[in-house]
Every structure is written in C-alpha cells, then in structure tokens.
ZADO-1210 file (C-alpha; in nm, 4 decimals, padded with zeros to 6 digits):
<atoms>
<atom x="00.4132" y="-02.4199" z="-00.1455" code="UNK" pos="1"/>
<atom x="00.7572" y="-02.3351" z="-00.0308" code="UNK" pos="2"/>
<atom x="00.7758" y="-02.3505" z="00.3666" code="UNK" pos="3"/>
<atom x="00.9449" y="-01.9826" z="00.4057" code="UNK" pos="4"/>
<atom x="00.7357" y="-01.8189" z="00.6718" code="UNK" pos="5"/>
<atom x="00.5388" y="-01.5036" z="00.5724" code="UNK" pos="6"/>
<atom x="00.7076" y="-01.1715" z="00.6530" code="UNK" pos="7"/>
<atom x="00.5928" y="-01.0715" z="00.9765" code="UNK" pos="8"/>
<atom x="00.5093" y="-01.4242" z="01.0890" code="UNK" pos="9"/>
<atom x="00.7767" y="-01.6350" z="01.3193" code="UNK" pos="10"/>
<atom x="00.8625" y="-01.3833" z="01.5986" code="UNK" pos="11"/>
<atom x="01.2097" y="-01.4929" z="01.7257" code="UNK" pos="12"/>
<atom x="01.0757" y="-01.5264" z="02.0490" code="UNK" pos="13"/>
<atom x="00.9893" y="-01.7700" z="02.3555" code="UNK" pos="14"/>
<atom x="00.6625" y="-01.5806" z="02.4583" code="UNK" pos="15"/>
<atom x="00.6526" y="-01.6577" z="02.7799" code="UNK" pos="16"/>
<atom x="00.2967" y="-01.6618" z="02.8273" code="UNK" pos="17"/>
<atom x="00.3071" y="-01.8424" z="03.1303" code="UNK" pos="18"/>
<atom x="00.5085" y="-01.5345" z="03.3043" code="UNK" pos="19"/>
<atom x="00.2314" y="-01.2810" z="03.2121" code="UNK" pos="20"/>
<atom x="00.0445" y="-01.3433" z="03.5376" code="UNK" pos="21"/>
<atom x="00.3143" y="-01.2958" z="03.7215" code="UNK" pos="22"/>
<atom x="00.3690" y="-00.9593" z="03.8295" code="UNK" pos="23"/>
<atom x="00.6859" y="-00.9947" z="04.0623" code="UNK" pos="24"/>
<atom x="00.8766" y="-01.1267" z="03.7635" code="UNK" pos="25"/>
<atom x="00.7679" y="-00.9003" z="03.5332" code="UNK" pos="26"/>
<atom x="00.8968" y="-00.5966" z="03.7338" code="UNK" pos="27"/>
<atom x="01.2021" y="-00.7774" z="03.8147" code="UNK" pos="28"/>
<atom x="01.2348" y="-00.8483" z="03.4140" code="UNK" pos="29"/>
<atom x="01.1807" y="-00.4626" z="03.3337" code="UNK" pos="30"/>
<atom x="01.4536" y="-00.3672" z="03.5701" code="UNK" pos="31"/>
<atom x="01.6877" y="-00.6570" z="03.4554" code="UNK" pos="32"/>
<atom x="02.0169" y="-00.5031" z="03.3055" code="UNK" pos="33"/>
<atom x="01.9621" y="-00.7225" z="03.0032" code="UNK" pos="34"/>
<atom x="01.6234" y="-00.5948" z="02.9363" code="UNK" pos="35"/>
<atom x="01.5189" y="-00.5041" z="02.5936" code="UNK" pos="36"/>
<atom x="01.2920" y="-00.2286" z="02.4351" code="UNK" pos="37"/>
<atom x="01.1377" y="-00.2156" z="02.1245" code="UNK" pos="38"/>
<atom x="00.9872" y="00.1552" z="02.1170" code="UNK" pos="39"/>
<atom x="00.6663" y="00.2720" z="01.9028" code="UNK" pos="40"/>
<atom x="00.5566" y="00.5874" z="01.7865" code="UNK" pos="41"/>
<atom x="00.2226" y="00.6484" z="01.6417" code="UNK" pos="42"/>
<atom x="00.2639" y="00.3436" z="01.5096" code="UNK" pos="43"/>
<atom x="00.5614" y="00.3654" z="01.3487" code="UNK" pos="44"/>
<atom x="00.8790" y="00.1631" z="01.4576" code="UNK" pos="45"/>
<atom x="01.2693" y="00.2897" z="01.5359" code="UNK" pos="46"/>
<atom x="01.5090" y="00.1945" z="01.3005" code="UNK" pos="47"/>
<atom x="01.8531" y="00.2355" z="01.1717" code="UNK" pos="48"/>
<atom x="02.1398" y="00.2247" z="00.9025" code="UNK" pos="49"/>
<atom x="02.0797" y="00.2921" z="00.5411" code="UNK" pos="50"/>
<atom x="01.7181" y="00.3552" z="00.3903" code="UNK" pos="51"/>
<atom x="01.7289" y="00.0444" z="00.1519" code="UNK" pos="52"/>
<atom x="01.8561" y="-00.2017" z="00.4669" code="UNK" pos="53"/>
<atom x="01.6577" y="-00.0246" z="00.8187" code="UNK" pos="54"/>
<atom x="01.7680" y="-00.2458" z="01.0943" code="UNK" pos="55"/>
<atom x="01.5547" y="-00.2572" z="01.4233" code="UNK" pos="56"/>
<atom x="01.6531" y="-00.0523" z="01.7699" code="UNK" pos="57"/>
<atom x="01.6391" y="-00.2675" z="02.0958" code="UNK" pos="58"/>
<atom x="01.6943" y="-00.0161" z="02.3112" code="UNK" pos="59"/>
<atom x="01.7934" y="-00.0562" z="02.7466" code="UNK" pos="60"/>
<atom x="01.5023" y="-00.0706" z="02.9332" code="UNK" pos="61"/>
<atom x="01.6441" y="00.2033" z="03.1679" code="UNK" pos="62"/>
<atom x="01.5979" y="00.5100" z="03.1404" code="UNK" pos="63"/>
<atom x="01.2757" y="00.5213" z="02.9642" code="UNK" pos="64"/>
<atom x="00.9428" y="00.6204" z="03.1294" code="UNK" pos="65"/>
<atom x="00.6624" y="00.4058" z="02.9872" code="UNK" pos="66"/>
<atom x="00.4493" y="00.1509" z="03.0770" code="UNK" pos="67"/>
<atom x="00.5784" y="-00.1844" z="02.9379" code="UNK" pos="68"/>
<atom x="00.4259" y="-00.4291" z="02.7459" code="UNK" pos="69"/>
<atom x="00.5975" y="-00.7842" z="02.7823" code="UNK" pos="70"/>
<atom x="00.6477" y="-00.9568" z="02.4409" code="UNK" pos="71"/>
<atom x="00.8750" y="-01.2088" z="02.5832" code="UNK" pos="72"/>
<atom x="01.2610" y="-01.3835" z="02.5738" code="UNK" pos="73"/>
<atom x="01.5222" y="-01.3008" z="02.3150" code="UNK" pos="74"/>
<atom x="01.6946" y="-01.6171" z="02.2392" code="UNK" pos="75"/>
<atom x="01.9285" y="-01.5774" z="02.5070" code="UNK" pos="76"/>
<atom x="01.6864" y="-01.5451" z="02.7530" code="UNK" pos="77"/>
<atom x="01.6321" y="-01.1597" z="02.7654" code="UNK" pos="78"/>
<atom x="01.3248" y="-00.9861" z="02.8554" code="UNK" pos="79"/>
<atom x="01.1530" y="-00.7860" z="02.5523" code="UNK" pos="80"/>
<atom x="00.8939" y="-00.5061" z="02.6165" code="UNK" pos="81"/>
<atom x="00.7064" y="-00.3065" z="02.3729" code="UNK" pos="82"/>
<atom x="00.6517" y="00.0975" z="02.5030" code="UNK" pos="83"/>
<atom x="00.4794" y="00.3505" z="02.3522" code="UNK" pos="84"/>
<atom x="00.5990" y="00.6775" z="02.3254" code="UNK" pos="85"/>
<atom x="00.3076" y="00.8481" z="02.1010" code="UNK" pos="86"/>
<atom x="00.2870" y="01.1133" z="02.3832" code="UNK" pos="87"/>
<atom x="00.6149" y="01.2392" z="02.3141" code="UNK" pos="88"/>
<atom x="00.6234" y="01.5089" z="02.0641" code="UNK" pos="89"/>
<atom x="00.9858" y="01.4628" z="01.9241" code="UNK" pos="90"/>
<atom x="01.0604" y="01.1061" z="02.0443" code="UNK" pos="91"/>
<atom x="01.4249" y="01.1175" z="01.9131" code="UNK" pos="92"/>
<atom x="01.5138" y="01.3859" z="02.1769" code="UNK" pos="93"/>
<atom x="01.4611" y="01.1520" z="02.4717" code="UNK" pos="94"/>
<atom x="01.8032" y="01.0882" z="02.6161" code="UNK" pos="95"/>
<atom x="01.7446" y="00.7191" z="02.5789" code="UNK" pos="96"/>
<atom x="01.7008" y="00.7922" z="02.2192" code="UNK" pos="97"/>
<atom x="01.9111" y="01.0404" z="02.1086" code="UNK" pos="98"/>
<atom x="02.1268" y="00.9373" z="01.8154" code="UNK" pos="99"/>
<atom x="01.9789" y="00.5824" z="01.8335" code="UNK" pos="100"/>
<atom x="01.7890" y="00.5541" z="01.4923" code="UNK" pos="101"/>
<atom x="01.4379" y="00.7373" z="01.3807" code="UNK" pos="102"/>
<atom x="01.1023" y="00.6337" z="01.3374" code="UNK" pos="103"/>
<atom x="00.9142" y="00.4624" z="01.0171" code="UNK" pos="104"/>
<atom x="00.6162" y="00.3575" z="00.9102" code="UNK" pos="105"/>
<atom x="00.7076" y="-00.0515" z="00.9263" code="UNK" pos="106"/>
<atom x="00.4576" y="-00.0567" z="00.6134" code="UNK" pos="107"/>
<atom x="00.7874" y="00.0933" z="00.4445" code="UNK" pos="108"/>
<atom x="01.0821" y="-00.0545" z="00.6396" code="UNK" pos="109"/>
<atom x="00.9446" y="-00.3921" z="00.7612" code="UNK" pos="110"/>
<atom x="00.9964" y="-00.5380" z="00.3356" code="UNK" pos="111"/>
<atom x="01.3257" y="-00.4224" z="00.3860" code="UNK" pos="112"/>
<atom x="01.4729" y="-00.5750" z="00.7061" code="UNK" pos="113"/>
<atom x="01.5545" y="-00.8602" z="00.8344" code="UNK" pos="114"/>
<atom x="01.2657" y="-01.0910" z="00.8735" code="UNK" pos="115"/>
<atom x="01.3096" y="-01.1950" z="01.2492" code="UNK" pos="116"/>
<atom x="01.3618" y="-00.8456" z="01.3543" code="UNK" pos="117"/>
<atom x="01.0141" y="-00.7279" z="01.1048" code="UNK" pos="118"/>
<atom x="00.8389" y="-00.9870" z="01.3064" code="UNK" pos="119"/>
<atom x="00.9375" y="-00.8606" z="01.6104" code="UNK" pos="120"/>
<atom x="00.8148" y="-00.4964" z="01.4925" code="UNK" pos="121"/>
<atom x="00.4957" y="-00.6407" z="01.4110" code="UNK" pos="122"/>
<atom x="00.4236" y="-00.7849" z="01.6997" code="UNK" pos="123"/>
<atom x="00.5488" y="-00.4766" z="01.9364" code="UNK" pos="124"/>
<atom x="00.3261" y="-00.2461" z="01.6660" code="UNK" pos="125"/>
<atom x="-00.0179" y="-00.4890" z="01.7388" code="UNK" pos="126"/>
<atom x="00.0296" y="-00.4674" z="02.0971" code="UNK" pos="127"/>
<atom x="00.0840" y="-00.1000" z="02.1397" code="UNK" pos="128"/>
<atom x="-00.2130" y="-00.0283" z="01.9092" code="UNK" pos="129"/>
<atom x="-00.4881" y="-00.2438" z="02.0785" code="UNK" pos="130"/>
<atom x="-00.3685" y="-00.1194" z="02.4347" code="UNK" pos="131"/>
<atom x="-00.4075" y="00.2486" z="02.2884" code="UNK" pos="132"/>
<atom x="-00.7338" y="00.2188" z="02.1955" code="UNK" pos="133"/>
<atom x="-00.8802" y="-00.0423" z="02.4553" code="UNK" pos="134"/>
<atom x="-00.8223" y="00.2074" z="02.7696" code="UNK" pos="135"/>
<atom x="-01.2118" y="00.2010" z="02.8587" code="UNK" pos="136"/>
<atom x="-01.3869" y="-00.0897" z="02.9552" code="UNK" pos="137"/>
<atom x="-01.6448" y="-00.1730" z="02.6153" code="UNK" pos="138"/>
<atom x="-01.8789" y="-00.3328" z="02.8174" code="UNK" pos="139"/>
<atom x="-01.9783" y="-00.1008" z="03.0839" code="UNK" pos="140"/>
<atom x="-01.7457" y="00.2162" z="02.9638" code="UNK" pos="141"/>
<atom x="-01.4964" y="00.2684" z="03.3182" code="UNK" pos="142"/>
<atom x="-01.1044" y="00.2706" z="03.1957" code="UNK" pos="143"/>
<atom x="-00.9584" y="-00.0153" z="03.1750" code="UNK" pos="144"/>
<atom x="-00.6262" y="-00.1220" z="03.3590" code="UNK" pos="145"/>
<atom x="-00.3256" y="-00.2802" z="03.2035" code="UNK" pos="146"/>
<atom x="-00.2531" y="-00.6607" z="03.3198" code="UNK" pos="147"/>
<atom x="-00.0682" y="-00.9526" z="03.2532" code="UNK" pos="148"/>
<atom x="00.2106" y="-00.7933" z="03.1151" code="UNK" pos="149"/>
<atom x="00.0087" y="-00.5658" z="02.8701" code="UNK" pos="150"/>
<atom x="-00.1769" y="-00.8689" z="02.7248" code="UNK" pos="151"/>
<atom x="-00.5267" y="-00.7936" z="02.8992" code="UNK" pos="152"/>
<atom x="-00.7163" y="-00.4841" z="02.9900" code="UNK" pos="153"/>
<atom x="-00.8845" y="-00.5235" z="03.3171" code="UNK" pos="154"/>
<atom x="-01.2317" y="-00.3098" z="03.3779" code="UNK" pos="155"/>
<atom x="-01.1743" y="-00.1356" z="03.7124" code="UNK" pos="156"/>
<atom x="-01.5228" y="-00.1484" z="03.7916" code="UNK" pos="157"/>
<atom x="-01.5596" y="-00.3969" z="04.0453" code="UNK" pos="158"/>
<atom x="-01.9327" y="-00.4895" z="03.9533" code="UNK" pos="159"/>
<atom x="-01.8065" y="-00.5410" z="03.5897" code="UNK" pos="160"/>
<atom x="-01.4447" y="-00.6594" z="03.6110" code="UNK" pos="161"/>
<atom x="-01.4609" y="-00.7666" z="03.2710" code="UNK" pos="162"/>
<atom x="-01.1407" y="-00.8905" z="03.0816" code="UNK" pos="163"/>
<atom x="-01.0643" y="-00.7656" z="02.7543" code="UNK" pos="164"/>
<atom x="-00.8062" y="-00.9969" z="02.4986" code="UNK" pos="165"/>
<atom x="-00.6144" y="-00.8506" z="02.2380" code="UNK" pos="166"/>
<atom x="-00.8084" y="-00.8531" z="01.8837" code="UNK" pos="167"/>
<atom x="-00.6911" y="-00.9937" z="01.6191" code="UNK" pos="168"/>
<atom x="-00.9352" y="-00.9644" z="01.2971" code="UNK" pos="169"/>
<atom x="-00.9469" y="-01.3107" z="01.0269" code="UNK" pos="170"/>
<atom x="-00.9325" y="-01.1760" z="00.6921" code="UNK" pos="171"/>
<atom x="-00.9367" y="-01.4282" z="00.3650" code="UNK" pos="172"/>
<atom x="-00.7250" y="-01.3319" z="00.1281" code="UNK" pos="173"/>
<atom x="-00.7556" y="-01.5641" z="-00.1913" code="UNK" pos="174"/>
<atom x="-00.6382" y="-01.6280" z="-00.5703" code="UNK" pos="175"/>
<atom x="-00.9047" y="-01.7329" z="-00.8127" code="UNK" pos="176"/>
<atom x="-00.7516" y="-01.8988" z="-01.1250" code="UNK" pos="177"/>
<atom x="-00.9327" y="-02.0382" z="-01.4002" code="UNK" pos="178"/>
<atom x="-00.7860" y="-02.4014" z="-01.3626" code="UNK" pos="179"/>
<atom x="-00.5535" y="-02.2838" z="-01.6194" code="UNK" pos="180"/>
<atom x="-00.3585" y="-01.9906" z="-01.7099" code="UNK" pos="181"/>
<atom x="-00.5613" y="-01.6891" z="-01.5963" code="UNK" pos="182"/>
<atom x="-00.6081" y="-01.5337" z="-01.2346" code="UNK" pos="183"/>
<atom x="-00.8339" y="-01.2672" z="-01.1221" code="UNK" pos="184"/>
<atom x="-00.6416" y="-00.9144" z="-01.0485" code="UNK" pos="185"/>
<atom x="-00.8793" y="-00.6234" z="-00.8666" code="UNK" pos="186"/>
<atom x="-00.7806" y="-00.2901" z="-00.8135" code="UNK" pos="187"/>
<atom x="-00.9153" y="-00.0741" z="-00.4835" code="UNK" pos="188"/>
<atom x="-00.9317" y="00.3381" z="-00.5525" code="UNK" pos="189"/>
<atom x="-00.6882" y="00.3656" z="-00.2715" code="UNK" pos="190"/>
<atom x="-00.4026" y="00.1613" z="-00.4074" code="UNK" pos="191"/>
<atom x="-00.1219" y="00.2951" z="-00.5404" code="UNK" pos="192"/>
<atom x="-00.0724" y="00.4202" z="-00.8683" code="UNK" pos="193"/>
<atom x="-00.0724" y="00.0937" z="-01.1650" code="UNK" pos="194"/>
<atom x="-00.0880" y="-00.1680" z="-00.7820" code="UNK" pos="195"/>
<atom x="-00.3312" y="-00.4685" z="-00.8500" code="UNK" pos="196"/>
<atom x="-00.3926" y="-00.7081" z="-00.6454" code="UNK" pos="197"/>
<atom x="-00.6146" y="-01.0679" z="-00.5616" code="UNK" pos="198"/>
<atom x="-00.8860" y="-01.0591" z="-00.3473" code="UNK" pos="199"/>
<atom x="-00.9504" y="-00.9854" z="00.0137" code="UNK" pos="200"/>
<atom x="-01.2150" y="-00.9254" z="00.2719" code="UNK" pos="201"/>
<atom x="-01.3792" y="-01.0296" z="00.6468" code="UNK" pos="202"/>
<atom x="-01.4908" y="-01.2834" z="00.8009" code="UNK" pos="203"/>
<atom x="-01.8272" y="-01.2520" z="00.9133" code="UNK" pos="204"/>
<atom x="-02.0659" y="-01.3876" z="01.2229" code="UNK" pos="205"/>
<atom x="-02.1254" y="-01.7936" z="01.1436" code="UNK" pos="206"/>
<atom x="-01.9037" y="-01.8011" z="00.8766" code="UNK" pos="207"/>
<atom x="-01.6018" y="-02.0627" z="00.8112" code="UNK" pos="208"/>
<atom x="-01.2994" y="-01.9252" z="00.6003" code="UNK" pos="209"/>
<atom x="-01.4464" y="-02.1847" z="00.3307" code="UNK" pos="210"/>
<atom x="-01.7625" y="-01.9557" z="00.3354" code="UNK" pos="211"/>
<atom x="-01.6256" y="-01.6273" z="00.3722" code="UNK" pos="212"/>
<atom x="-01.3878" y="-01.6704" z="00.0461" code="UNK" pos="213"/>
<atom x="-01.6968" y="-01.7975" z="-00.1782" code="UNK" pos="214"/>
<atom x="-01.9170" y="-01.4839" z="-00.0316" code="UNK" pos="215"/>
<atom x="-01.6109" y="-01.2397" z="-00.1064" code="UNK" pos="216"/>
<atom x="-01.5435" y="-01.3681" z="-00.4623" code="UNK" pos="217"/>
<atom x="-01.9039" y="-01.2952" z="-00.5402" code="UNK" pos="218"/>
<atom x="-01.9325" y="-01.0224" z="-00.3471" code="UNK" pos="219"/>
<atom x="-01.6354" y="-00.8499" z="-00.5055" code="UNK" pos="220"/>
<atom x="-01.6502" y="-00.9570" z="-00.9047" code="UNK" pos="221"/>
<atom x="-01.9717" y="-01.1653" z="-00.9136" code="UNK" pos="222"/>
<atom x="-01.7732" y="-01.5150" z="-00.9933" code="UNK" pos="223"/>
<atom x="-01.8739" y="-01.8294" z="-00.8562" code="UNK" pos="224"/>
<atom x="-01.5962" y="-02.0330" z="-00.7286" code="UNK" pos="225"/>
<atom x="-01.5044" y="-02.4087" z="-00.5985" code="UNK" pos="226"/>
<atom x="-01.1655" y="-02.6545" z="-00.5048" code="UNK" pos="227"/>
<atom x="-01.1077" y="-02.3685" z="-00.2256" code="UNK" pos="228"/>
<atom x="-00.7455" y="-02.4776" z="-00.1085" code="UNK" pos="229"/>
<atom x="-00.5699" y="-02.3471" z="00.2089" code="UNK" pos="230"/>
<atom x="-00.1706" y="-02.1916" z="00.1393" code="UNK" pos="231"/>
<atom x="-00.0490" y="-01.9742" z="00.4032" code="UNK" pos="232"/>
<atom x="-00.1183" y="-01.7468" z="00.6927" code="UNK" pos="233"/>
<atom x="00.0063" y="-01.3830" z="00.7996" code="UNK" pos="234"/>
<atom x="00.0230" y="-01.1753" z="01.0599" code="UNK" pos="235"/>
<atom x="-00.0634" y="-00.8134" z="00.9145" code="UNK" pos="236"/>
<atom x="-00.0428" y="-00.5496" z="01.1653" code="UNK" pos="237"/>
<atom x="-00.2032" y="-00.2452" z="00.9802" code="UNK" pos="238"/>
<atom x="-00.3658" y="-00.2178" z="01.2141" code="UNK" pos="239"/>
<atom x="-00.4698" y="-00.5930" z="01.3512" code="UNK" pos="240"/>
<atom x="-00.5309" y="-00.8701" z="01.0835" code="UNK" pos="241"/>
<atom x="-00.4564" y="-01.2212" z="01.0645" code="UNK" pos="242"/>
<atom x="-00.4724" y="-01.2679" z="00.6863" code="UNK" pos="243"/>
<atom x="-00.5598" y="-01.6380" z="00.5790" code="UNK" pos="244"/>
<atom x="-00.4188" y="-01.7104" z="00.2097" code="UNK" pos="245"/>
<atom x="-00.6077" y="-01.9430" z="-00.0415" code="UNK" pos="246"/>
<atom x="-00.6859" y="-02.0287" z="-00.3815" code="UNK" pos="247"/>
<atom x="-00.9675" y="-02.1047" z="-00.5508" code="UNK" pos="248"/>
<atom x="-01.1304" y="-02.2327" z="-00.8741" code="UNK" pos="249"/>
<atom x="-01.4075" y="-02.0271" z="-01.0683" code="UNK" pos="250"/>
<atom x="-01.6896" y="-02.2409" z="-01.2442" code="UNK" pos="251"/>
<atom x="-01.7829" y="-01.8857" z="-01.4267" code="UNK" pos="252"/>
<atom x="-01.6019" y="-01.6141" z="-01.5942" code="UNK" pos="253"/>
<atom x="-01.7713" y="-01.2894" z="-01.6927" code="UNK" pos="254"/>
<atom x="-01.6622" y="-01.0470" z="-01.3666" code="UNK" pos="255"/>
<atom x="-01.8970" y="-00.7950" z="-01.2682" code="UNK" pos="256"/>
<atom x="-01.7687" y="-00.5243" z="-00.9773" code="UNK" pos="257"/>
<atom x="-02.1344" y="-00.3544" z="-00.9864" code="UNK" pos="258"/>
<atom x="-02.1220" y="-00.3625" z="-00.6430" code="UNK" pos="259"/>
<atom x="-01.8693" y="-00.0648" z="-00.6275" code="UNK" pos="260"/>
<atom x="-01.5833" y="-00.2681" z="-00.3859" code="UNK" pos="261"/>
<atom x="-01.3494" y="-00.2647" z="-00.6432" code="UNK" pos="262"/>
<atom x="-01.2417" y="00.0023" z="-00.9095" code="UNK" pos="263"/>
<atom x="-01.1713" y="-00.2506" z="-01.1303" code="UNK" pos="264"/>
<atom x="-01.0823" y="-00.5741" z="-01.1722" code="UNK" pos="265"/>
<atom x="-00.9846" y="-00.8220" z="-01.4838" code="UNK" pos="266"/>
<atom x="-00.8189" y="-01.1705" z="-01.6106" code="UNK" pos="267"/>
<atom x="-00.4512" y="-01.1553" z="-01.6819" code="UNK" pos="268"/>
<atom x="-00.2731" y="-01.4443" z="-01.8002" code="UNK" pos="269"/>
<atom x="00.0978" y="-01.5919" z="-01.6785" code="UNK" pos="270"/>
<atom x="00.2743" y="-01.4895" z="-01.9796" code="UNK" pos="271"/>
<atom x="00.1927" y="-01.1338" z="-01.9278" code="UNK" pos="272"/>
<atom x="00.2512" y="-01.1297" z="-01.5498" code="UNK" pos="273"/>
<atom x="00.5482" y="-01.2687" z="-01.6038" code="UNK" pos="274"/>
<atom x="00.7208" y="-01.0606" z="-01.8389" code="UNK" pos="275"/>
<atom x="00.5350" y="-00.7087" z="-01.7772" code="UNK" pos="276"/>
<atom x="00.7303" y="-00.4115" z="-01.6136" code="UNK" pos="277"/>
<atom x="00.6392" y="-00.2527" z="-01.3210" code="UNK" pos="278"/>
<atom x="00.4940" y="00.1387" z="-01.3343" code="UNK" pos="279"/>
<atom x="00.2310" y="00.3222" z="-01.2648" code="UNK" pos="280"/>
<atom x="00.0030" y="00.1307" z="-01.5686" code="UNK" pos="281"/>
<atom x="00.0472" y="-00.1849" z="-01.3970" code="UNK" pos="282"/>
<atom x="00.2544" y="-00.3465" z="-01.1034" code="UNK" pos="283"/>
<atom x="00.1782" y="-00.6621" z="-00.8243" code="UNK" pos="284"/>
<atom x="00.0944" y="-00.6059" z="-00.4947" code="UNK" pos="285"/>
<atom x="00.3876" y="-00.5093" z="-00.2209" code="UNK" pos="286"/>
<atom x="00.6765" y="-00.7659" z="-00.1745" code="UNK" pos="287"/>
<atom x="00.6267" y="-00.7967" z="00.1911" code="UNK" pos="288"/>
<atom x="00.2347" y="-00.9200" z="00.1431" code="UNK" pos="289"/>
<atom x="00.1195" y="-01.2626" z="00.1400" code="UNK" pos="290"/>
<atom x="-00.1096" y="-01.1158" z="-00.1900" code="UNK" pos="291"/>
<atom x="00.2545" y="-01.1198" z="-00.3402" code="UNK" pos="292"/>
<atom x="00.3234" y="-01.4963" z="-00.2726" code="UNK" pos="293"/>
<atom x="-00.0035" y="-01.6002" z="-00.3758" code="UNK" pos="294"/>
<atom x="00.0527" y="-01.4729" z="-00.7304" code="UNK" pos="295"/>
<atom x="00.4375" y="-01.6255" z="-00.7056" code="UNK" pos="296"/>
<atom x="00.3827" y="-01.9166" z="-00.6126" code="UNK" pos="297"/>
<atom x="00.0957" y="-01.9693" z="-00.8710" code="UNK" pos="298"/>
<atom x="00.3491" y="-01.8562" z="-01.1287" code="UNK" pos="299"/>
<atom x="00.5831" y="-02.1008" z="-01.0608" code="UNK" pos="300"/>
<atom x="00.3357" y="-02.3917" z="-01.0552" code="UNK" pos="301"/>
<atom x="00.2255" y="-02.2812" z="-01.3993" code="UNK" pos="302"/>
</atoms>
C-alpha cells in the first residue's frame, strides 16, 4: 500500500479545535481582513477555471451575510469558515460572488482538483450539511443553537441543554479476492451505466469493522470470507461517511445476491481488468473513490 492519502482525506489545515470554545476569537477571526470563505450551495461547492481542472473559491469573509462555520488556519495562519448560502436563489448574483466562479456538485469536480483544496471542499460540504439538518434538538425536539464555531448544536431548552456532535457514519468498504487472481465485482441498480464496483455497507450496533465486513460479504453475495486485512481510510462526504477500506479472503465461491442488495455481482480475473475498456458494458468504480484504489492496488500486487 502506497502512502498517498485518499482524495478528500488530509485537509491542509491546523483545525484549531482548541479555539472553537472561544467565542471572542472567533468573531474577531470572522472579521479579520485575512479571513477566508469557502461558500456551499445545496451542497454543491464554488469553483473555477476550465471544466477538466475546477479550482476552489476562497472568497473575503466581508461582505457576506451568513452564519460561519470555523474549519480552521490556512497554512499561513488564516481563519477558514464554511457558509451556507442554500437560501439564496441565484447565489452567483451576490456581490461577493459575482464573477467569482459557479457552483458544482464536488461528486464531479472534487476528482478533478487539486487534492488539498478537494479536501478542504469536503470538509466545508460535511459541516454545512449536518448543521442544516441538526437545527432541532433530537432529544426533546426545541431548535437547536449553533456553538463552538459551528461544531456543536446546543438545545435551547434549558431543562434539556443537550449537545449534539457532528455525525460521521463508519462504512466498510472491502475487496474479496480468491487468494489468487479473481476479485468479487457487484453492481447496485443505481450505478451508472457498465460502473462495478467491490463491496460496501454499515456498521451496525456491537459490531467491530472485523464483523461488519464478514456480515456484509454474506449479506451481499452469500460468500464466506477470512485473513480480513485493514488498507486505507476516507473521508466521503455524500452526505457523511467515513469509509474504512479492506480486503479479504473467501473460503467459498459460488455468489448468491438472492437477497436483492445487489443487481448483480460476479468474479473477474486481473487479466481482464487490466486490459478491458471502459463503456457502458463494463467500467471500475470513480477515480476519486477509495473502491478505485482497492482494485489498483490489488492489481499491482498481482
């Protein structure tokens, strides 16, 4: 396993968690002339120069109306925020926006740029997503206050003053191999056209990733598995996944997707995957997906 980070992963960042809980510096940060914006908009991020090479848009913190979300320091030393302008209808007539860039889905533009500034869209993306959607207290249902810097939601109810963390949900995501030249390719109805990919799903209640990969495997294509072997981790944003890469060994062969997760799913061997041409009949998964290295790197150890 090479050590290049996932796409998404290492945010170019100091975090700064310690500042969160401090509120004097973090208005005095937001009205800094060096701040930093990184705006979202329904999710989708604001970008710039050619379609095959988006670059992301820090913007100046003045001048825009929103309520920040720390992310942390550039590397030298500016504040960051995260805002979210979904309320806007047409975002790009803002002042503070106009002729800066436009908005896209990251899903799209985040395999094409840079990988520090991807990460950085990643992270502003997560943030702005679980703050939308965690404006009411879960526990006793009163809205929910932003604190520390957009990092916790604080129940305003005094008799319930719970706080609420942002959520980040463990997915295993894992290549079973035959111990020799075969690997396991499934296909979901939603994919695109000819798009195959290895194996995915949740991590339950009680379970360790160990657990949840052997559970999956059967769950998914009825194969029993062993030798389950850590690689890599990423950071997958769509909406709020940590996906946890491994491999694994089957001890039996014939696949069965009775239980309707998959559309399909099938051996290939390394000769074929290596020399097949992408289309609509058959392609790998998207290059900015740690399903993608998996199936690389297990290529070039073959």
């Amino acid at each position: 396993m090479t050590n290049r980070p996932n796409i998404y992963a290492a945010t170019p960042l100091d975090r700064a968690s310690l500042r969160r809980k401090d509120d004097d510096w973090l208005t005095e940060a937001w009205l800094a002339p060096d701040a930093r914006v990184l705006p979202v908009w329904q999710t989708r991020s604001l970008v710039a120069g050619p379609l095959e090479a988006p670059r992301a848009v820090l913007l100046p913190a003045d001048g825009l109306e929103a309520v920040p979300i720390f992310l942390g320091l550039t590397a030298d030393g500016a504040p960051l925020f995260a805002v979210d302008l979904s309320m806007v209808e047409v975002p790009e007539a803002l002042p503070a926006l106009q002729g800066r860039g436009r908005f896209e889905d990251l899903r799209a533009a985040g395999p094409l740029m840079p990988e520090g500034e991807a990460a950085l869209c990643a992270y502003a993306r997560g943030m702005v997503w679980w703050n939308a959607r965690h404006r009411f207290c879960g526990v006793c249902g009163s809205p929910a206050a932003t604190a520390e810097g957009g990092h916790v939601r604080l129940c305003t109810n005094p008799d319930c003053a719970t706080h609420h963390f942002p959520r980040t949900d463990p997915a295993v995501i894992m290549l079973i191999h035959d111990g020799g030249d075969r690997l396991v390719l499934g296909r979901q109805s939603r994919f695109p056209a000819g798009m195959h990919s290895v194996l995915a799903g949740f991590v339950e209640p009680g379970e360790s990733l160990e657990d949840t990969v052997a559970r999956e495997v059967f769950e998914e294509v009825g194969l029993s598995v062993t030798d389950i072997r850590y690689r890599s981790s990423q950071p997958w944003p769509f909406p709020s996944s940590l996906m946890l890469g491994f491999t694994a060994r089957a001890t039996s062969f014939d696949i069965d997707t009775g239980a309707d997760e998959l559309e399909s799913a099938a051996w290939f061997d390394r000769d074929f995957l290596r020399n097949h041409t992408p289309g609509e009949e058959f392609r790998l998964p998207r290059a900015d997906s740690i399903a993608s290295r998996l199936v690389h790197e297990w290529l070039a150890e073959g």
